[in-house]
C-alpha positions in Angstrom: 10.9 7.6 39.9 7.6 9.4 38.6 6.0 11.1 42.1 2.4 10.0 40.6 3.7 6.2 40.3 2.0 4.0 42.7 4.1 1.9 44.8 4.2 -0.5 47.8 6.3 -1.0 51.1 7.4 -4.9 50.7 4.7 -5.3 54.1 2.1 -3.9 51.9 -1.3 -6.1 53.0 -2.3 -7.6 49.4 -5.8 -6.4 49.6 -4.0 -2.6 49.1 -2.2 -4.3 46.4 -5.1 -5.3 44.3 -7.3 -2.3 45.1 -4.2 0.0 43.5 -3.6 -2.4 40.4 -7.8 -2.3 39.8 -7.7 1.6 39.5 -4.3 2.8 37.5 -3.2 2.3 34.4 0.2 1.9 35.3 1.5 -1.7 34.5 4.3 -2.0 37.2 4.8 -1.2 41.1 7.7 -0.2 42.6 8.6 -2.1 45.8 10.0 0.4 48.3 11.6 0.3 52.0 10.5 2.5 54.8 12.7 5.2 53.1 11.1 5.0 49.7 14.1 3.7 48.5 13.6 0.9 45.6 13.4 -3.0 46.5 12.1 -4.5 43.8 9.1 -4.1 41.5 5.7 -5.6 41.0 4.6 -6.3 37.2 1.4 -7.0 35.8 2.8 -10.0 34.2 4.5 -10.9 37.4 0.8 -10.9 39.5 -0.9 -12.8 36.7 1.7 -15.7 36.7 1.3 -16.0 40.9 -2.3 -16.2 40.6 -2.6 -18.1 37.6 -0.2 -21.0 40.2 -3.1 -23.7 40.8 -2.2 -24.0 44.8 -1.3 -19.9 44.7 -4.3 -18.3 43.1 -7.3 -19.8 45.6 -5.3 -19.2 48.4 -4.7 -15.7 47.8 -7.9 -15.0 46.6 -9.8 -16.1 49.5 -11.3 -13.4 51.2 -9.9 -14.2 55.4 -6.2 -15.0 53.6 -6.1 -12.1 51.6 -6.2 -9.0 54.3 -4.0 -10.8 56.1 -0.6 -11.6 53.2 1.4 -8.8 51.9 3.1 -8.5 48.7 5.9 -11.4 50.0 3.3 -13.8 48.0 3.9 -12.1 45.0 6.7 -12.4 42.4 8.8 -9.3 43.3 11.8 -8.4 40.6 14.8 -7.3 42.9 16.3 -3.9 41.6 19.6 -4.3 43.9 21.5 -7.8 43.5 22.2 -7.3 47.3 18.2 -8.7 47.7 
C-alpha cells in the first residue's frame, strides 16, 4: 500500500471521513485494523451510492449524527473473505 494513501481505522468517526475524501484526489480508502493491516476499502462510488439511499443520506448528513457514526454506515468492500 502507497505510505501517502489516506486510510481509515473501521471506528473512524465519519466527520474524519468526509474531511479526508474533500481534500485528496485519491478515489478509494483503505479500511485498516489497529495494526494497519487491510479490512476493507472505501470507494468513491461506494460513498455516493450510501448517501444517495433516501433514509441513509439525511441521516448521515445531519450535523449531531454525523460526529457521532463511523465508517460502519458506509459501504466497505472486504479485502479478506474471513470479514
Amino acid at each position: 500500500m502507497k505510505t501517502d494513501q489516506p486510510s481509515f481505522r473501521l471506528d473512524a468517526p465519519l466527520e474524519t471521513v468526509f474531511a479526508t475524501v474533500a481534500h485528496s484526489a485519491a478515489v478509494y480508502f483503505p479500511v485498516v485494523d489497529d495494526d494497519a493491516r487491510p479490512l476493507g476499502v472505501v470507494t468513491l462510488e461506494g460513498l455516493k451510492a450510501t448517501l444517495s439511499l433516501p433514509d441513509v443520506g439525511p441521516f448521515l448528513l445531519d450535523a449531531p449524527h454525523a460526529a457521532l457514526l463511523s465508517t460502519s454506515w458506509l459501504e466497505v468492500t472486504a479485502c479478506r473473505p474471513d470479514l
